[in-house]
C-alpha positions as MATLAB code, in Angstrom:
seq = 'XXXXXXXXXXXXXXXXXXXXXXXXXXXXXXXXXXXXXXXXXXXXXXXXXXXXXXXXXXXXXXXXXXXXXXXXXXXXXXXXXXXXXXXXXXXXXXXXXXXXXXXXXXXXXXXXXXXXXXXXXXXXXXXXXXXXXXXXXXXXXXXXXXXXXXXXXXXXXXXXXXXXXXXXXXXXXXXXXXXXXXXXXXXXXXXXXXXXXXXXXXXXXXXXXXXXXXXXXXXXXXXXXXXXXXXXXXXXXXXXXXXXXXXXXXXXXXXXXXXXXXXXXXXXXXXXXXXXXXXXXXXXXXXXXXXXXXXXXXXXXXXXXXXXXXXXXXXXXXXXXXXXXXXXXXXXXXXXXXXXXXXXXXXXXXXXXXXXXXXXXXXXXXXX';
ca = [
    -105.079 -119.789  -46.178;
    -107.881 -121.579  -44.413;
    -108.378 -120.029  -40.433;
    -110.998 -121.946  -38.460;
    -113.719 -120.105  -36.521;
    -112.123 -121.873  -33.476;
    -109.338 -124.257  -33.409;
    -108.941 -126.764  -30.204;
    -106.025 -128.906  -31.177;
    -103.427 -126.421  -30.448;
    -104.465 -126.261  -27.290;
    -105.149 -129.693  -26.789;
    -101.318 -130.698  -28.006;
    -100.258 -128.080  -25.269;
    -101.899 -129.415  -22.211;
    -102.034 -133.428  -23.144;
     -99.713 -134.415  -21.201;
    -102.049 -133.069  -18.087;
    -104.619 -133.495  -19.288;
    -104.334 -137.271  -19.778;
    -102.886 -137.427  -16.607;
    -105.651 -136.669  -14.847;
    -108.599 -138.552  -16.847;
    -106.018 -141.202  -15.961;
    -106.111 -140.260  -12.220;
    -109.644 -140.580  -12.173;
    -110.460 -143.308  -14.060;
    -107.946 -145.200  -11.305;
    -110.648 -143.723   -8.394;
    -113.217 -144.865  -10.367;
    -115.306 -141.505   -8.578;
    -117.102 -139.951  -11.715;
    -119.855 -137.672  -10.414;
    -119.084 -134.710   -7.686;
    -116.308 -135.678   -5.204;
    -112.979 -134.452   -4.722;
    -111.986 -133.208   -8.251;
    -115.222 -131.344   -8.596;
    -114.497 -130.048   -4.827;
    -111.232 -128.871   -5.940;
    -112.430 -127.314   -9.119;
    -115.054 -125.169   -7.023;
    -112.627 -124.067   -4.382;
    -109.840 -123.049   -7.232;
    -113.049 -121.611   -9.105;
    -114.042 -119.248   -5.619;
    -110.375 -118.509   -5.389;
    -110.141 -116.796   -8.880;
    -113.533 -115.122   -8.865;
    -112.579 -113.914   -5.355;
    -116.077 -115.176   -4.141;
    -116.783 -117.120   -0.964;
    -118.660 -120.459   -2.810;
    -118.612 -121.856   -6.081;
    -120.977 -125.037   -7.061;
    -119.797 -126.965  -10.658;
    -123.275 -127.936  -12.372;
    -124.046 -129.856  -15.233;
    -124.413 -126.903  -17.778;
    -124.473 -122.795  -18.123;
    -128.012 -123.300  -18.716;
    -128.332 -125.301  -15.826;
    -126.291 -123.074  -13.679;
    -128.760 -120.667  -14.862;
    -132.331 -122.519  -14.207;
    -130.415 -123.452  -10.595;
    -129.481 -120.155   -9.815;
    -133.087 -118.700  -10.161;
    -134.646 -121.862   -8.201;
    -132.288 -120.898   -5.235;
    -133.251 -117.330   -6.058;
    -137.305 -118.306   -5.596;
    -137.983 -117.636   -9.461;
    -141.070 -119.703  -10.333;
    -144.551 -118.986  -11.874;
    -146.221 -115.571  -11.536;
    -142.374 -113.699  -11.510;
    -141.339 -111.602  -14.317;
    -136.784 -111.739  -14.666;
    -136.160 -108.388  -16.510;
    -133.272 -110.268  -19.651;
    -132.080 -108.925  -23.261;
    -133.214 -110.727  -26.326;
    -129.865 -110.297  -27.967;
    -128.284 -113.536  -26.639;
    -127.828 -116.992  -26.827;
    -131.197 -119.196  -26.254;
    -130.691 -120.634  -22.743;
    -130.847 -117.048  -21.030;
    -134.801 -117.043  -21.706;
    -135.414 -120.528  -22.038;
    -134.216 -121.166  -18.273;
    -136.568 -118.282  -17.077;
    -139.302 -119.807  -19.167;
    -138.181 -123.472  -17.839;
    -138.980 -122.297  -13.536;
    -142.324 -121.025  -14.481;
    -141.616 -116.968  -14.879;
    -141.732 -114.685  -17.750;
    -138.916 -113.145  -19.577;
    -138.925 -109.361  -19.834;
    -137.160 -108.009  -22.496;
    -135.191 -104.871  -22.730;
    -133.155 -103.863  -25.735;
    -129.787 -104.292  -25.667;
    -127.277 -101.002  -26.182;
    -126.164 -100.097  -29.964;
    -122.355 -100.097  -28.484;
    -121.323 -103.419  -27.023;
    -124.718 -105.443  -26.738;
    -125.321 -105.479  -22.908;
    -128.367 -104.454  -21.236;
    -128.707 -100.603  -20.472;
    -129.579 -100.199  -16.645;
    -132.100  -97.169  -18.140;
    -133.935  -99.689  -19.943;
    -134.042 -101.944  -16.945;
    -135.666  -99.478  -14.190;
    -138.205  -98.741  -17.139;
    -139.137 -102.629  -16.942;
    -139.848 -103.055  -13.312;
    -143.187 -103.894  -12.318;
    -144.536 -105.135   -9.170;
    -144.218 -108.384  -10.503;
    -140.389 -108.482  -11.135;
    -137.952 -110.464   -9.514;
    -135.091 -110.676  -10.750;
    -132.619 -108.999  -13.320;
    -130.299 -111.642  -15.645;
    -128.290 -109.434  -17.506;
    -125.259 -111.113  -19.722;
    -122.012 -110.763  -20.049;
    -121.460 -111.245  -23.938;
    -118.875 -112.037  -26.276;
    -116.661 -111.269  -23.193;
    -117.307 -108.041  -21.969;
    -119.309 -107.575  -18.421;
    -122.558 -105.680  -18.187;
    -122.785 -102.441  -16.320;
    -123.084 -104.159  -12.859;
    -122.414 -101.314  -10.880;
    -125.416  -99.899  -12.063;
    -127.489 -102.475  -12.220;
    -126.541 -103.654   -9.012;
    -127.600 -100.084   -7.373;
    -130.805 -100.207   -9.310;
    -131.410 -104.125   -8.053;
    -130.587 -102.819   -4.419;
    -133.294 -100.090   -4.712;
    -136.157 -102.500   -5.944;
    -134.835 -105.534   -3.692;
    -134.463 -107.618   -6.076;
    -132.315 -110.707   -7.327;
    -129.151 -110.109   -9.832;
    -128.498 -113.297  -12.068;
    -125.684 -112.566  -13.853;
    -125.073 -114.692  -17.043;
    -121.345 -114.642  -17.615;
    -121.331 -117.791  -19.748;
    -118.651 -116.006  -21.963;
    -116.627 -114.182  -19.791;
    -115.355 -115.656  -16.952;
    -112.123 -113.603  -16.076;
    -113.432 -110.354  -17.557;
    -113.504 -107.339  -15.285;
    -115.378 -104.537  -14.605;
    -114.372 -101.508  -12.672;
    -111.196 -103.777  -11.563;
    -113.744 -106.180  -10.243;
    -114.406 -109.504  -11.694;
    -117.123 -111.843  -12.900;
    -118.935 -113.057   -9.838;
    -117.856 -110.213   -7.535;
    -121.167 -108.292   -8.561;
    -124.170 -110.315   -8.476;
    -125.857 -112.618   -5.908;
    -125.399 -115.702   -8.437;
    -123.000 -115.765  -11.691;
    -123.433 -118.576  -13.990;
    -120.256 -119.717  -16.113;
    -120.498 -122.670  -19.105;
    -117.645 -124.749  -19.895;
    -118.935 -125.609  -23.302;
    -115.780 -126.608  -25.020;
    -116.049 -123.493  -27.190;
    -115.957 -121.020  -24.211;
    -112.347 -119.543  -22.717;
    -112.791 -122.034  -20.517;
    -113.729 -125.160  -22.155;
    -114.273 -128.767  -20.872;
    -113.969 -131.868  -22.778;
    -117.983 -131.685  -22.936;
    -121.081 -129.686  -21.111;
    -119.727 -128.383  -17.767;
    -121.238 -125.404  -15.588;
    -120.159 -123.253  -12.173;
    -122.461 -120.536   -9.962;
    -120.198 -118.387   -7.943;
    -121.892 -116.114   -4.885;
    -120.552 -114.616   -1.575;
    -123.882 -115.704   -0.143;
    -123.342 -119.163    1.797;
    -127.149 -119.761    2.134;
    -127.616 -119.453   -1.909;
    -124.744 -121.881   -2.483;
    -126.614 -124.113   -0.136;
    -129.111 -124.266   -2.162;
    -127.389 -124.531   -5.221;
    -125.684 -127.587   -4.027;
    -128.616 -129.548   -3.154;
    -130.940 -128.567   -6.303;
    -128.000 -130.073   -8.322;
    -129.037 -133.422   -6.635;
    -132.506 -133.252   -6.645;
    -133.078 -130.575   -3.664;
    -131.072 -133.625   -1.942;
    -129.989 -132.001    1.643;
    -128.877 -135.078    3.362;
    -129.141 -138.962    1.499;
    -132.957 -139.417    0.224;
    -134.123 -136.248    2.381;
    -135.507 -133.762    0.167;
    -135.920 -130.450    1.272;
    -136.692 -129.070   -2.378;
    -137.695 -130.491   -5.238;
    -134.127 -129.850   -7.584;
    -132.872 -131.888  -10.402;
    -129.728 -133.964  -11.831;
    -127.763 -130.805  -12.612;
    -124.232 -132.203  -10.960;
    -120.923 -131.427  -12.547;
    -118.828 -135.148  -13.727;
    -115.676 -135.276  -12.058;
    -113.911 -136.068  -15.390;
    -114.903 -132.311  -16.548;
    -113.726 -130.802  -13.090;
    -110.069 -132.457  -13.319;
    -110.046 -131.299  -16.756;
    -110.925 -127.946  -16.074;
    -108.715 -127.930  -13.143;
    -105.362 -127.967  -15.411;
    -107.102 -125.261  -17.819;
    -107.839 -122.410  -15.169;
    -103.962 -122.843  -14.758;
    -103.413 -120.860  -18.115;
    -106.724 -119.266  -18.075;
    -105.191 -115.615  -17.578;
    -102.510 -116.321  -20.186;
    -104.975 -116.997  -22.980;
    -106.975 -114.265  -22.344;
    -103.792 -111.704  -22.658;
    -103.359 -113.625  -25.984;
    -106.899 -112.996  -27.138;
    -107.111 -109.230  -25.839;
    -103.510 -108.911  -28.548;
    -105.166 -110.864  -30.979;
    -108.211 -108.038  -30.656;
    -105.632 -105.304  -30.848;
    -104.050 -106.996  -33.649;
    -107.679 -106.411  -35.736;
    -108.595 -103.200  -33.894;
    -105.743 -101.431  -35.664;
    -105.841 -103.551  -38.840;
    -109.179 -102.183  -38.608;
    -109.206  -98.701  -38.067;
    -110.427  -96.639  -40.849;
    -113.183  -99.082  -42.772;
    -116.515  -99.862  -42.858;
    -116.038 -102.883  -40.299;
    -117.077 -101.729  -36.794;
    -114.641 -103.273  -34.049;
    -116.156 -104.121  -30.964;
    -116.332 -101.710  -28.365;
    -115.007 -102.112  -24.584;
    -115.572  -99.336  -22.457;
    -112.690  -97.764  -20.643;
    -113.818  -99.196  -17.377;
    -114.372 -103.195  -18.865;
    -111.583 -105.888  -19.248;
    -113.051 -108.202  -21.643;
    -111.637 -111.953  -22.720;
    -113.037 -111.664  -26.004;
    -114.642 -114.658  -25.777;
    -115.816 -114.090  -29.621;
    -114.470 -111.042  -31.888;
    -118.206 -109.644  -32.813;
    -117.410 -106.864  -35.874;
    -120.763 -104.888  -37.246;
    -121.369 -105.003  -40.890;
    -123.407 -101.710  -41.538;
    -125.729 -101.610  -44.730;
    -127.080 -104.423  -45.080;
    -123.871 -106.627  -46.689;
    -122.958 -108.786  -43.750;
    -124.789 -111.777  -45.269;
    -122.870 -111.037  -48.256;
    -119.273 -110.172  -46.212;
    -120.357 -113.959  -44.093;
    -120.456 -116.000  -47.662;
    -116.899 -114.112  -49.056;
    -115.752 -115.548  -45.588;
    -116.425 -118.653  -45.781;
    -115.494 -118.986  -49.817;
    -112.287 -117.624  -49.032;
    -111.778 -120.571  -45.954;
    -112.441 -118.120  -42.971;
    -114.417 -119.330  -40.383;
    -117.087 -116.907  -39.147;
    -120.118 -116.948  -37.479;
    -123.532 -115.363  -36.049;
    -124.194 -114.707  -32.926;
    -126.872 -114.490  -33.199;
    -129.618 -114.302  -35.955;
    -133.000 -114.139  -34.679;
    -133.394 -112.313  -31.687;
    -135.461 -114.003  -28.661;
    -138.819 -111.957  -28.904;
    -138.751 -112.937  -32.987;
    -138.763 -116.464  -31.819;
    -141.239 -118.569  -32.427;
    -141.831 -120.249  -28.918;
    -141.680 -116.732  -26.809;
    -144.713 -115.780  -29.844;
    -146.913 -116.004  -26.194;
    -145.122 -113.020  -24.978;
    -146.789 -110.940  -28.028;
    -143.881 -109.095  -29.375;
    -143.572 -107.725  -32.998;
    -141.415 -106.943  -34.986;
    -139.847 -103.587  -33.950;
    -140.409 -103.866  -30.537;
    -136.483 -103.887  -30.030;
    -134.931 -102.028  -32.624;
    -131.140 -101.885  -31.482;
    -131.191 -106.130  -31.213;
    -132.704 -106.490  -34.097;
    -129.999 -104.311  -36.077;
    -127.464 -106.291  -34.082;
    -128.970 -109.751  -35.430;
    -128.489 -108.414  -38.863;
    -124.996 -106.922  -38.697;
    -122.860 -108.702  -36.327;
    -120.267 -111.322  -37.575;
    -117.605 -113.241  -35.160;
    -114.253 -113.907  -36.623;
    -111.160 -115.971  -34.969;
    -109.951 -115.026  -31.922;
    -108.822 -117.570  -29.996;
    -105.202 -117.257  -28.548;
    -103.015 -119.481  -30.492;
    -103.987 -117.523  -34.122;
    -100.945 -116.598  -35.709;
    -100.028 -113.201  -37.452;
    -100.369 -114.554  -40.921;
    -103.426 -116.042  -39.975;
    -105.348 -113.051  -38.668;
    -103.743 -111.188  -42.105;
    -105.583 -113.674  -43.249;
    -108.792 -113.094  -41.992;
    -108.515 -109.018  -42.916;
    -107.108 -109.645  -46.278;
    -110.536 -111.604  -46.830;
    -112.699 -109.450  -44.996;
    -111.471 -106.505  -47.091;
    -111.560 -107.493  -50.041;
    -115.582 -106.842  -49.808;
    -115.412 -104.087  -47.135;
    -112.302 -101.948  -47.862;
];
């Protein structure tokens, strides 16, 4: 049986209907970039997140390189980040002039450890980004406490994991800016490149709002010098029907990942671990493959018609444009053991039972 990594069209045959409705609705206004549907999207956006202001961007990444504009990130600034994660964390703090700090990530469920982040702070530091990945919040809490010591910025990168929880809270309720991504492959996925920041602080969101059009405050005044990061009202509308089911497909992911957890249990695959006070979405199903066989494990996979992937095999102070920060390797052992054993399997919500049997029977055949 062949499973996909990820699989769209189930979706998309579930919500046409609305979907097509509403491209329909605003192809009739001809109004294509902000407006009403993008006004909508941000207020239903706040309304979920339980924050005071959301403001739909263009991207995550640029929800990210916005967010530390309006936070004053530029040149001479250090933003404390993991390098176990995907690209755009970095790059953005690299884009607004600052330098990425690194701090390994933890050996359990990938996040940043807020012990390895007070170790990092200089006098230089800024701001914290920690992320949110493959569904599952960071330790805000704590970093939040530690941020509130040092007075500095929290940037939270929740590009996988809007709805998730932590401590009953959810994303956006921690930081002073959240960035989401609506890359089609995300829980939340537009028809195409789609971002949000979500804050309780009005005078951020201000900001936010008129770096998206160029630091635009009132037509061709220009407080701040911004950039084209605004959110199409096509994705907005389209997003607008999918946050309707949002909660339901992320019950159906967190069975699916108790449908493998106990399939599981007992074998050399390591299942992804949520601590007792997280909620995750499972935004991707991230097993470990210990001892050196997960390249191995990935190709059986893929023989065998299972989609799988890695996220993610080089970790950011390996790569070859960050070679300026002067990291070796070593430097961070747990994300470099994570680039070498992690694998992603399906997980999104309309899998089947046969199909994740599927994906076990395969995976043990070279793991049992």
């Amino acid at each position: 049986m062949n499973v996909p990594l990820l699989d769209l069209q189930p979706q998309y045959a579930e919500l046409k209907d609305e979907t097509d409705a509403v491209i329909a609705e605003v192809c009739a206004s001809q109004r294509f970039i902000l407006g009403p549907q993008v006004e909508a999207f941000e207020a239903e956006v706040a309304t979920y997140c339980g924050t005071q202001c959301a403001v739909g961007v263009s991207s995550g990444t640029d929800a990210l390189i916005v967010s530390l504009m309006a936070a004053g990130v530029g040149p001479g600034d250090e933003v404390i980040t993991s390098p176990f994660t995907f690209f755009g964390t970095a790059g953005s703090i690299a884009r607004v002039g600052a330098k990425p700090v690194f701090v390994d990530c933890g050996s359990s469920c990938f996040n940043l450890e807020p012990e390895q982040i007070e170790a990092a702070i200089t006098e230089k530091t800024k701001a914290i980004m920690p992320i949110d990945l493959f569904g599952q919040m960071a330790d805000m809490r704590s970093i939040m406490e530690i941020a509130g010591e040092r007075n500095l910025a929290v940037i939270e990168d929740s590009a996988q994991s809007i709805g998730a929880a932590h401590h009953g809270l959810k994303t956006g309720q921690y930081a002073d800016l959240t960035t989401f991504s609506f890359f089609p492959s995300k829980n939340l996925g537009g028809f195409g490149d789609g971002g949000m920041v979500v804050t309780d602080n009005v005078e951020l969101a201000s900001k936010c709002k008129a770096l998206r059009m160029h630091g635009e405050t009132q037509r061709y005044h220009h407080q701040l010098i911004g950039g084209n990061f605004r959110l199409d009202a096509l994705q907005a509308a389209i997003l607008r029907v999918k946050l309707r089911y949002l909660d339901k497909w992320s019950a159906q992911r967190r069975g699916n990942a108790d449908y493998y957890n106990e399939r599981l249990m007992e074998t050399p695959v390591i299942a992804p671990v949520v601590y007792d006070f997280n909620e995750s979405i499972y935004n991707q199903y991230t097993v470990r493959i210990p001892d050196g066989r997960r390249d191995t494990v990935q190709a059986h996979l893929s023989e065998a018609g299972i989609g799988c992937a890695v996220y993610y095999p080089i970790p950011l102070h390996l790569q070859e444009c960050f070679a300026y920060l002067g990291h070796s390797r070593g430097d961070f052992p747990e994300s470099e053991q994570a680039c070498t054993e992690v694998l992603s399997l399906p997980i999104y919500p309309e899998l089947t039972d046969a199909q994740q049997d599927a994906v076990v029977a395969a995976l043990l055949e070279c793991c049992g």
